[in-house]
TORKOL-4160 file (C-alpha; in steps of 0.2 Angstrom, whole numbers, padded with zeros to 4 digits, m for minus):
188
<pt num="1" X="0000" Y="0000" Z="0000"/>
<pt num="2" X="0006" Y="0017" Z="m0006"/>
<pt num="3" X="0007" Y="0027" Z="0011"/>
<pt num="4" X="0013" Y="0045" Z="0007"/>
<pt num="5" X="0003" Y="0057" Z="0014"/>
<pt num="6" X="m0004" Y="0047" Z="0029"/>
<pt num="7" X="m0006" Y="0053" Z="0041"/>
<pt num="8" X="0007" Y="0059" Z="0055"/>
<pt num="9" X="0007" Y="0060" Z="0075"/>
<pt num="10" X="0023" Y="0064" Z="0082"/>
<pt num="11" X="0027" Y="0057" Z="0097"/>
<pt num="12" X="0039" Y="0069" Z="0106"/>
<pt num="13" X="0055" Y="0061" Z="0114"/>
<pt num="14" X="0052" Y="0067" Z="0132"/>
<pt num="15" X="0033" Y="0058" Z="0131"/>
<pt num="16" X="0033" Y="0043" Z="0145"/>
<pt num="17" X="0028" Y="0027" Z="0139"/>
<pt num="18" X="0026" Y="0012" Z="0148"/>
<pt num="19" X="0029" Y="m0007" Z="0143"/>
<pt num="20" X="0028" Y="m0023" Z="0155"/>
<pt num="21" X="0039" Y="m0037" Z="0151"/>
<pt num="22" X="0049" Y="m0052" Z="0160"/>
<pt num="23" X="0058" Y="m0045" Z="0173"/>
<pt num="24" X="0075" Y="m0057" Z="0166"/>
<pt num="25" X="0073" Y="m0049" Z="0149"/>
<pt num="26" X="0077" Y="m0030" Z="0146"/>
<pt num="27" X="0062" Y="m0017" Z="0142"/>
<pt num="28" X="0068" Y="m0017" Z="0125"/>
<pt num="29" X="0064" Y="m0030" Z="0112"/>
<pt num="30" X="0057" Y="m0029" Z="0094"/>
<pt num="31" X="0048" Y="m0044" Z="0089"/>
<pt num="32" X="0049" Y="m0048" Z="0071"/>
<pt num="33" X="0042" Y="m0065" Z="0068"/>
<pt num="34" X="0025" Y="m0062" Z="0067"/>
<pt num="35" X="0017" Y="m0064" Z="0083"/>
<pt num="36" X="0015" Y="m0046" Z="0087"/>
<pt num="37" X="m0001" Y="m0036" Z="0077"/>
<pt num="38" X="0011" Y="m0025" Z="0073"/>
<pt num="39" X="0027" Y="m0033" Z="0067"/>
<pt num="40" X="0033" Y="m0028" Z="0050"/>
<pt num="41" X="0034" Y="m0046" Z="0041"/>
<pt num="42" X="0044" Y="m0049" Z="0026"/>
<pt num="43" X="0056" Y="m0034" Z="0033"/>
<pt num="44" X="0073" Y="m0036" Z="0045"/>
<pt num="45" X="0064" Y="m0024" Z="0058"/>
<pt num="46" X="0055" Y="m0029" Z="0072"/>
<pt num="47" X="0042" Y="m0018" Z="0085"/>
<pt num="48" X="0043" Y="m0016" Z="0103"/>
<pt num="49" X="0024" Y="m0012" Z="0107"/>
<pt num="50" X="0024" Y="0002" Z="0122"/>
<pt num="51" X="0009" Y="0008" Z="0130"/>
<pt num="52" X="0003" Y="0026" Z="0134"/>
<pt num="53" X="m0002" Y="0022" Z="0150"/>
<pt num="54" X="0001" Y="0008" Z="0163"/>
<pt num="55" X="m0015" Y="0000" Z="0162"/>
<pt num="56" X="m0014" Y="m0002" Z="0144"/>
<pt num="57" X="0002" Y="m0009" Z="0146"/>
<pt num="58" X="m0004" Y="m0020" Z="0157"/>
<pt num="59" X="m0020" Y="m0027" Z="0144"/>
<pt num="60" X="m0004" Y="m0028" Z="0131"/>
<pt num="61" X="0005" Y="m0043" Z="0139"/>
<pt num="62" X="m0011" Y="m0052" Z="0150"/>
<pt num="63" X="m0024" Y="m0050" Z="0134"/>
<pt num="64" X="m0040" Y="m0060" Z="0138"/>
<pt num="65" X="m0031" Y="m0071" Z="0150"/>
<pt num="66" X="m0044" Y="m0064" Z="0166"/>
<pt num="67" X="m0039" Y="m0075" Z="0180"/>
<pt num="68" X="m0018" Y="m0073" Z="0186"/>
<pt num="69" X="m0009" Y="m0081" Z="0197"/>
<pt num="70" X="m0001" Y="m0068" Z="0211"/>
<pt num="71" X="0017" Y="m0075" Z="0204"/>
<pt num="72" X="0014" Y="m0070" Z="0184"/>
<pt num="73" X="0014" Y="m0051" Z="0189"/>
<pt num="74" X="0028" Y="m0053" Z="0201"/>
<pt num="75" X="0039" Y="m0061" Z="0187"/>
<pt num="76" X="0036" Y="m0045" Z="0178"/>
<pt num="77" X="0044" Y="m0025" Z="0177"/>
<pt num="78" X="0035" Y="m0013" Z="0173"/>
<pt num="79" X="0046" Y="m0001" Z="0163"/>
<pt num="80" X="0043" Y="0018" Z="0162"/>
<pt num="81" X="0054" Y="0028" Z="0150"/>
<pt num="82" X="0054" Y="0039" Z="0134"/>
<pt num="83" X="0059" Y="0034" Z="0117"/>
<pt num="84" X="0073" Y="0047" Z="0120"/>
<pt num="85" X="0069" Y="0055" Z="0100"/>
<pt num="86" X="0055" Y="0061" Z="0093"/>
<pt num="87" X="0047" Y="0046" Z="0084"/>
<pt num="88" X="0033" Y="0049" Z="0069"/>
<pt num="89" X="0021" Y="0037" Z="0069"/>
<pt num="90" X="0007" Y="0031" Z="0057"/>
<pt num="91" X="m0006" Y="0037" Z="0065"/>
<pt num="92" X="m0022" Y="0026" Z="0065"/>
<pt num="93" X="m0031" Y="0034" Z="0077"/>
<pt num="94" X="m0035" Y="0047" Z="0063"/>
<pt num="95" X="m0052" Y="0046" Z="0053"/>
<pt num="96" X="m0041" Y="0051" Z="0038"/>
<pt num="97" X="m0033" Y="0036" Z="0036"/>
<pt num="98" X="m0051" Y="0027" Z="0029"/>
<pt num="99" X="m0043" Y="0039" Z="0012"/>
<pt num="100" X="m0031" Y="0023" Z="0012"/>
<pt num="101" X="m0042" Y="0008" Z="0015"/>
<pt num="102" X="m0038" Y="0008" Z="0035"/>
<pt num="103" X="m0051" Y="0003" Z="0046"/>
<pt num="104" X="m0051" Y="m0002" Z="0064"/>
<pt num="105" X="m0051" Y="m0019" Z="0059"/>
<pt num="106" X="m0033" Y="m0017" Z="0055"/>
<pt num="107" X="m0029" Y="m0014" Z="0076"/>
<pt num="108" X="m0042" Y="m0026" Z="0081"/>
<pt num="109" X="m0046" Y="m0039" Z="0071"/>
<pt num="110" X="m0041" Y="m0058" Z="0077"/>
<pt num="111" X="m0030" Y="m0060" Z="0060"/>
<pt num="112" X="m0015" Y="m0053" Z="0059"/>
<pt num="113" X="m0013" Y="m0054" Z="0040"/>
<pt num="114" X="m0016" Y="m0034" Z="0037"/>
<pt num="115" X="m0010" Y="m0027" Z="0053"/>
<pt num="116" X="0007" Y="m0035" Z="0047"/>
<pt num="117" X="0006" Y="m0030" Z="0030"/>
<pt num="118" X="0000" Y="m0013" Z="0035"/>
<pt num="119" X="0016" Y="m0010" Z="0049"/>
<pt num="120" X="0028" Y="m0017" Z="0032"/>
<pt num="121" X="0024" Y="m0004" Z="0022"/>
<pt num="122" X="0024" Y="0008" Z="0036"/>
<pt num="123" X="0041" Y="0004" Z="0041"/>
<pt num="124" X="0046" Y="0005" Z="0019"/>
<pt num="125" X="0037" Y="0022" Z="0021"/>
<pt num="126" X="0050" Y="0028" Z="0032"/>
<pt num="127" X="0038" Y="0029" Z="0049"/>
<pt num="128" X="0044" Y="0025" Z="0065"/>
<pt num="129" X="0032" Y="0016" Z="0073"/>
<pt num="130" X="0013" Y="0016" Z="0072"/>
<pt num="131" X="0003" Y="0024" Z="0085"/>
<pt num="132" X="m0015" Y="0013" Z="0087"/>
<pt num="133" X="m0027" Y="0009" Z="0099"/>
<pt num="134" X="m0025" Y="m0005" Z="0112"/>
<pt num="135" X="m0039" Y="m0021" Z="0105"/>
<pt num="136" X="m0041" Y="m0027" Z="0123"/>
<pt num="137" X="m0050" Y="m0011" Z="0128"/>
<pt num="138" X="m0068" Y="m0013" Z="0124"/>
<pt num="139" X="m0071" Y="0007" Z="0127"/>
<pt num="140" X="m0055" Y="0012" Z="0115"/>
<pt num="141" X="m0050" Y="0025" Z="0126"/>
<pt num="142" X="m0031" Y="0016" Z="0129"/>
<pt num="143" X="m0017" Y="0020" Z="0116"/>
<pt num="144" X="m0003" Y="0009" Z="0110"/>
<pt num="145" X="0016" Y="0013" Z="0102"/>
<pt num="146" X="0021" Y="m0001" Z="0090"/>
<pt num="147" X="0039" Y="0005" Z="0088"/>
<pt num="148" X="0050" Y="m0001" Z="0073"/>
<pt num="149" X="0069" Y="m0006" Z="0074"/>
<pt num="150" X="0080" Y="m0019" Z="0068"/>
<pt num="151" X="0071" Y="m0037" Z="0075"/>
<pt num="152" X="0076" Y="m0042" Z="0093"/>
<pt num="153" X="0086" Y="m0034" Z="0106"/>
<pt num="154" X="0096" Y="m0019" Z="0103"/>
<pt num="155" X="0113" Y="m0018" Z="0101"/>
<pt num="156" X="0124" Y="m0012" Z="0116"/>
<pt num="157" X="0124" Y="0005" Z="0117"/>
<pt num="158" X="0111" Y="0008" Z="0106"/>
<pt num="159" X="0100" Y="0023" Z="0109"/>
<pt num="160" X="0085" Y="0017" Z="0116"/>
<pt num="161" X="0087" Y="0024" Z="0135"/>
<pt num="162" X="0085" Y="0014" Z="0149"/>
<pt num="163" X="0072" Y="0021" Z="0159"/>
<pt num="164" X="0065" Y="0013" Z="0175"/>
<pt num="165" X="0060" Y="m0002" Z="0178"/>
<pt num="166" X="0049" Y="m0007" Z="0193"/>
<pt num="167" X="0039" Y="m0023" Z="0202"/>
<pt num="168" X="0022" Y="m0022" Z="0197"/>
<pt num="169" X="0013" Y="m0011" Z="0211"/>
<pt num="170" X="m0004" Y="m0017" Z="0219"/>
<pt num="171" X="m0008" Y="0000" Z="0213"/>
<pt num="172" X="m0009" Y="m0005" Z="0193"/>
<pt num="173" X="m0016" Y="m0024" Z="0200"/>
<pt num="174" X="m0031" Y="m0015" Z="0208"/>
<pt num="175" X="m0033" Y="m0004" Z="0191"/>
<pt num="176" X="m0032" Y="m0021" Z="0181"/>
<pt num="177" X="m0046" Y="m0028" Z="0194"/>
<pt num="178" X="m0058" Y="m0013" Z="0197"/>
<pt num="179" X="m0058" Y="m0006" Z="0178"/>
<pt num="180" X="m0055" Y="m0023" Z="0168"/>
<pt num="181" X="m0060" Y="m0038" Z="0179"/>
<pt num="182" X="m0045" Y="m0047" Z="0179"/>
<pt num="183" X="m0044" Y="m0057" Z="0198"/>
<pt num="184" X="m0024" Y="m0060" Z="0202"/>
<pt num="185" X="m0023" Y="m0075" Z="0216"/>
<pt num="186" X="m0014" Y="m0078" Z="0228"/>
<pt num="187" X="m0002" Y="m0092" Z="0224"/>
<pt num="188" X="m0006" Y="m0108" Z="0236"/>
């Protein structure tokens, strides 16, 4: 799909995102082999999917999986930092992208098919990442940054910052529980 002229959000570089991910991995990973909505298949890049908000990136990682066990959180940080740059993003939150055949059946649908093909030809058209919104949030309110880089994990030194990574606060868990309905157990 030809994309010039989509539209553009600009995610300033000082903006906090948020991403939870197993606390023996580091914050920063870009999944390239198709597992992610938003991994640019059939490129070398990969997407690290951040969240603009705790909560959603809480929905990110748990999904539909309602009932936890108290360890699954615990095994998890969740990371607060910037992207360090501004990064432009395809912006599918904008009602001018139907002009290009994008629905929001390309950020929600249960196939991944034309989410990947759409985040390829995103990536070939030079964007940095897409900026959607979150599928596990039946009101739509939450938003989601797919950023692109080269599949996997950065290299040393790279400049994607560290940030801060955290245990999962009881704070976030009772956010999950009251707005969402997700029930986290304590472990026998």
């Amino acid at each position: 799909m030809e994309l010039e002229g989509f539209p553009v959000r600009t995610l300033r570089g000082d903006r906090l995102l948020y991403r939870i991910h197993r606390t023996t991995n580091g914050p920063w990973w870009f999944s390239g082999g198709g597992g992610g909505r938003f991994d640019p298949v059939g490129t070398e890049l990969g997407t690290c999917y951040l969240a603009l908000r705790p909560v959603g990136a809480w929905i990110e990682v748990f999904r539909k999986q309602m009932t936890l066990a108290e360890a699954e959180p615990r095994e998890r940080s969740l990371w607060t930092g910037t992207a360090g740059r501004d990064l432009r993003l395809a912006d599918l939150l904008s009602r001018r992208a139907l002009r290009y055949g994008v629905t929001a059946s390309v950020g929600a649908n249960e196939h991944y098919d034309a989410s990947h093909a759409f985040a390829a030809d995103a990536a070939r058209a030079g964007f940095d990442g897409i900026r959607h919104l979150l599928r596990h949030d039946p009101a739509q309110r939450l938003v989601g940054i797919a950023v692109f880089a080269k599949a996997g994990a950065p290299d040393p030194g790279s400049a994607w910052p560290a940030g801060n990574d955290r245990p999962i606060e009881r704070a976030l868990i009772g956010e999950a529980e009251s707005s969402f309905g997700y029930r986290v157990l304590p472990t026998p």
